[in-house]
N, C-alpha and C positions, 0 to 999 in steps of 0.2 A: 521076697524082693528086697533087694538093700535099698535101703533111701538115709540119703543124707542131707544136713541142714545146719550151713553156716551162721553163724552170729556171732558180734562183738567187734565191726571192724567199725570205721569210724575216722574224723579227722585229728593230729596230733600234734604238736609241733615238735622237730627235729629233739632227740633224744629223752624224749618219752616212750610211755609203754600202752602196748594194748593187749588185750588177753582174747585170742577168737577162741573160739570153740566148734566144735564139728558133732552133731549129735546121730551117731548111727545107729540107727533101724535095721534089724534083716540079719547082720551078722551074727550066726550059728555055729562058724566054727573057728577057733584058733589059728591059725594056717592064712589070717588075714595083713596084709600091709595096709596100715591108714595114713595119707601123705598129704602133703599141702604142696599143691603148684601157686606160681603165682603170674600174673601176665601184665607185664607194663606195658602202655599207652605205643604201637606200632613195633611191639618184642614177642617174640615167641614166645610161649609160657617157658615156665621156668622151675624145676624142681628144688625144693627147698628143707624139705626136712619130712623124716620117714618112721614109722613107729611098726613092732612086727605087735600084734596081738598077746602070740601067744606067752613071750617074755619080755617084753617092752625095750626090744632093744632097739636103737635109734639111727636114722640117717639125718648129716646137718648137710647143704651147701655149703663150701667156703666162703659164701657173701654173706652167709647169717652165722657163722659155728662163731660161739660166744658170746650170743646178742641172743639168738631165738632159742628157746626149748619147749620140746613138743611131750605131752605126760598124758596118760589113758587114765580114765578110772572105769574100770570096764563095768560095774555096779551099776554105772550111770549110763554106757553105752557112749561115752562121750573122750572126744580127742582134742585136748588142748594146744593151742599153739601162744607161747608166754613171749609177747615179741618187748624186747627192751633198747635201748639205745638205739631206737629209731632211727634215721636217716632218710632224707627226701628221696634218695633213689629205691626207697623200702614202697614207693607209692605204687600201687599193684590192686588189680582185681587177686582174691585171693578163693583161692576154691579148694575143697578138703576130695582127698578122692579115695576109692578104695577097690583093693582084688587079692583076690588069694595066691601066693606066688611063695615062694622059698624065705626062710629066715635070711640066705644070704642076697639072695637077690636085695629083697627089701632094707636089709641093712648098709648094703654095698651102695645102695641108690643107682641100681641096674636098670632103671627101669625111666620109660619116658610118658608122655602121655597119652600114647597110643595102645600102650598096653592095660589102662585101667577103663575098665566098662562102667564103673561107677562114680559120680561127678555130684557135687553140692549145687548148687543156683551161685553158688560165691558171693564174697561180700567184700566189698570195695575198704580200702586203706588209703590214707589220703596224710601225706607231711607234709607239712611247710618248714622252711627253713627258717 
């Protein structure tokens, strides 16, 4: 069974950084996408950045590409998301998710949140201006 478990979010003020991390359990095979939604306050969630297992190759959002990066260290079973240059509208429940699906999908960011069966408890980001 995968199980995942967020930590590292926290309050910040506008262009600072926080580093979450996503510690996954259960994943056995390469052939995994591990991604981070995020879901502000009366917003849909919102896909944000996408990592494939088996060669670390990455999906950004255009609201975070240059600001956020996302790094595995697979050793450790853990998915980093390195969020820098903060901004108030970055304020998000943030939740790490994962499934097994194509290198292109998962690179392409094809993907929503209906199609991941496995979901963190998430952990809240919180900026002030």
């Amino acid at each position: 069974q995968v199980k995942l478990v967020e930590s590292g979010g926290g309050s910040m003020q506008a262009g600072g950084s926080l580093r979450l991390s996503c510690v996954a359990s259960g994943i056995f095979v390469s052939s995994f996408c591990v991604g981070w939604f995020r879901q502000r306050p009366g917003k849909e969630r919102e896909r944000i950045a996408g990592i494939y297992r088996s060669d670390g190759s990455t999906y950004y959002a255009d609201s975070v590409k240059g600001r956020f990066t996302i790094a595995q260290d697979n050793a450790k079973n853990t998915v980093y998301l390195e969020m820098n240059a903060l901004k108030p509208e970055d304020t998000a429940m943030y939740y790490c998710v994962a499934e097994q699906m194509s290198k292109l999908d998962c690179s392409s960011g094809h993907w929503s949140p209906r199609e991941f069966n496995y979901w963190g408890q998430g952990t809240q980001v919180t900026v002030s201006s």
